[in-house]
N, C-alpha and C positions, 0 to 999 in steps of 0.2 A: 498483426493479428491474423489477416487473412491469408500468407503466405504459410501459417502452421497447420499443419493435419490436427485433426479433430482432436485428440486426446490431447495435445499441447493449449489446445482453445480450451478444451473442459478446464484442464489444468489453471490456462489463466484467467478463468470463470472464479476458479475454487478461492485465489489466493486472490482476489479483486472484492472477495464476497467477504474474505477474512481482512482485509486495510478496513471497508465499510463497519464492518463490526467493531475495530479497533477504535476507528475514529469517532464513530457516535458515541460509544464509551467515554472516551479523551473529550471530548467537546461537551457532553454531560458532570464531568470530571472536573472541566477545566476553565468554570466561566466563557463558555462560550467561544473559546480558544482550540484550535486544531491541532491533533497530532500528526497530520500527513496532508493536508490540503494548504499547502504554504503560500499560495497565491492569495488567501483571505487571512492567512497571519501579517502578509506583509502589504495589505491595504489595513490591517488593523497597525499593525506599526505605523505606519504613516500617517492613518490618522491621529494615531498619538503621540506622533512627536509634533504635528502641527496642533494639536490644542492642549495634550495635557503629557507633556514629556517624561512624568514621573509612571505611567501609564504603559511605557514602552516596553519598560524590563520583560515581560511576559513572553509577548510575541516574537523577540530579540531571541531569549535563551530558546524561546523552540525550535526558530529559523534555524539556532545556530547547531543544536540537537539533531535537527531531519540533517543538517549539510554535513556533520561528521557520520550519522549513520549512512547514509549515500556514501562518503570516503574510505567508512572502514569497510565497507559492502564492498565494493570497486575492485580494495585493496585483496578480501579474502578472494574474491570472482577469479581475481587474474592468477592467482597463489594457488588456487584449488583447479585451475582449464575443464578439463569435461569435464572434475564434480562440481563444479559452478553452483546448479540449482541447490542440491544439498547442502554443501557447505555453507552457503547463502542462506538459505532457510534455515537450517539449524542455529545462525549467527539470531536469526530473528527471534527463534525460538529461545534463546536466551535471553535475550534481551525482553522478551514477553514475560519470563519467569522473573525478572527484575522487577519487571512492573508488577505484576502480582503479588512481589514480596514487597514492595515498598507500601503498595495498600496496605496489607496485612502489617505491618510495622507500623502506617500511620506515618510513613514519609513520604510526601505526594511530589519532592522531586524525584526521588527513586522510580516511585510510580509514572510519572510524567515523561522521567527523561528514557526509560526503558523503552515506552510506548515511541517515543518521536523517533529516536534512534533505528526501533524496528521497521516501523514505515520509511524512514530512508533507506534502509540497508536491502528491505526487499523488490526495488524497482531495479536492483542487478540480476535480478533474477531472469529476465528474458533480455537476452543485446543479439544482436550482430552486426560484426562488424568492429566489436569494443564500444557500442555504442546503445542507448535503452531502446528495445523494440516495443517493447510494450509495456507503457505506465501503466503500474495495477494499484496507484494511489490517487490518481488524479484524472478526471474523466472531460476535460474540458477536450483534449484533445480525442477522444473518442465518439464524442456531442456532433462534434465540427465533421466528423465522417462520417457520423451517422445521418446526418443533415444533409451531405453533400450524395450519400449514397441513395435517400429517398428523395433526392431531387433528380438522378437519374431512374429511377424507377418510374419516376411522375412524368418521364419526356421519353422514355422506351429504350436508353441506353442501356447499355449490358450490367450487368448485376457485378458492384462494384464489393458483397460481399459486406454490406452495411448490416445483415442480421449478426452477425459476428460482433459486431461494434456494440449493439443494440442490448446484446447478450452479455457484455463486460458490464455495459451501464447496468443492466439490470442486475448483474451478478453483486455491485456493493451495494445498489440499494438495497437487497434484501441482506444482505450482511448488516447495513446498518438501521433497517428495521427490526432485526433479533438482537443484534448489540444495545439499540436504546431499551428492548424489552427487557433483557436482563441485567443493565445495568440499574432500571428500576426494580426489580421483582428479586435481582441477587450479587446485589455490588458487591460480593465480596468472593463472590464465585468466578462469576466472567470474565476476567481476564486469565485465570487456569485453564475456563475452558479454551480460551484463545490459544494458549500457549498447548494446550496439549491436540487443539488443532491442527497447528504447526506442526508438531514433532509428527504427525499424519501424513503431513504434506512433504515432510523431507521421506518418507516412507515411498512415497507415491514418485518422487526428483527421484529416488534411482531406479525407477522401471522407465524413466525419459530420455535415456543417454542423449547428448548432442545430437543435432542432425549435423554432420558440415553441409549439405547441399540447401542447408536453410541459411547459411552463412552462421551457423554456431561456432564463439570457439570452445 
């Protein structure tokens, strides 16, 4: 996060604010169940296959939904080289348009599995190296620098660039404080607006060509 110029940070601001959005939806959506925070899907599977195994199916097909979106994500990233971001996001945005048609049909796997699938596919969105620089579904790792960056500020070491960090985190909370709001005030609106979001933000991927000197490929 801190080795990108400023308009790649806005950028992973924008699309960390849109997972948040997504997820509070999905978790509003989905008994309590995640569509991009898989580290509490699979404490929820485990707890259910050590007390009630019939319990499992749930958090099983999402795990297994985020791990082919991350696959086919990977697969388009390396298919498309510098149009990566684009072609990545627009895969999301489809996949958003899935879900929002399977609401509107009243099929809530359509609805489900669009939403898990999209939150896999877009953490290809930032690599270098062939590798994720920057998770923009999952904040555990972002906590732990932000932590370690105001522990340097609090002993006078150099500025480790933890506003950055600070600014992801904050970037989904507010995505998933307007995501719970209108999935209360316009469930049947919100996830269009998510997806035409997206189709924004693939707008915005082609004024971000690669950097190679950031290690893009």
């Amino acid at each position: 996060m801190i080795q990108y110029d400023r308009p790649r940070r806005l950028f992973a601001i924008a699309l960390a604010a849109m997972a948040g959005f997504i997820d509070a939806v999905g978790f509003l959506s989905a008994d309590g169940y995640f569509v991009s925070f898989m580290s509490g899907n699979s404490t929820r599977l485990g707890v259910s296959l050590g007390t009630d195994p019939a319990r499992a199916a749930m958090p099983a097909v999402l795990i297994a939904g985020f791990l082919g979106g991350v696959t086919l994500g990977a697969l388009l990233s390396r298919w498309a080289g510098t149009l990566r971001k684009p072609v990545v996001l627009a895969f999301v945005a489809l996949m958003l348009v899935a879900a929002a048609s399977g609401r509107v049909l009243g099929l809530p796997v359509l609805m489900l599995g669009g939403m898990v699938m999209a939150m896999g596919a877009l953490n290809n969105t930032f690599q270098r190296g062939g590798e994720v620089s920057v998770g923009l579904t999952y904040m555990t790792g972002a906590l732990v620098k932000l932590g370690q960056g105001l522990a340097n500020a609090l002993t006078g070491q150099p500025n480790s660039g933890w506003t950055s960090w600070a600014s992801l985190w904050g970037g989904l909370l507010a995505g998933a404080v307007l995501g719970a709001f209108l999935q209360d005030r316009l469930p049947m609106g919100c996830l269009w607006l998510a997806a035409a979001y997206c189709v924004g933000m693939v707008a915005v991927a082609f004024r971000l060509p690669s950097d190679v000197s950031l290690g893009e490929s």
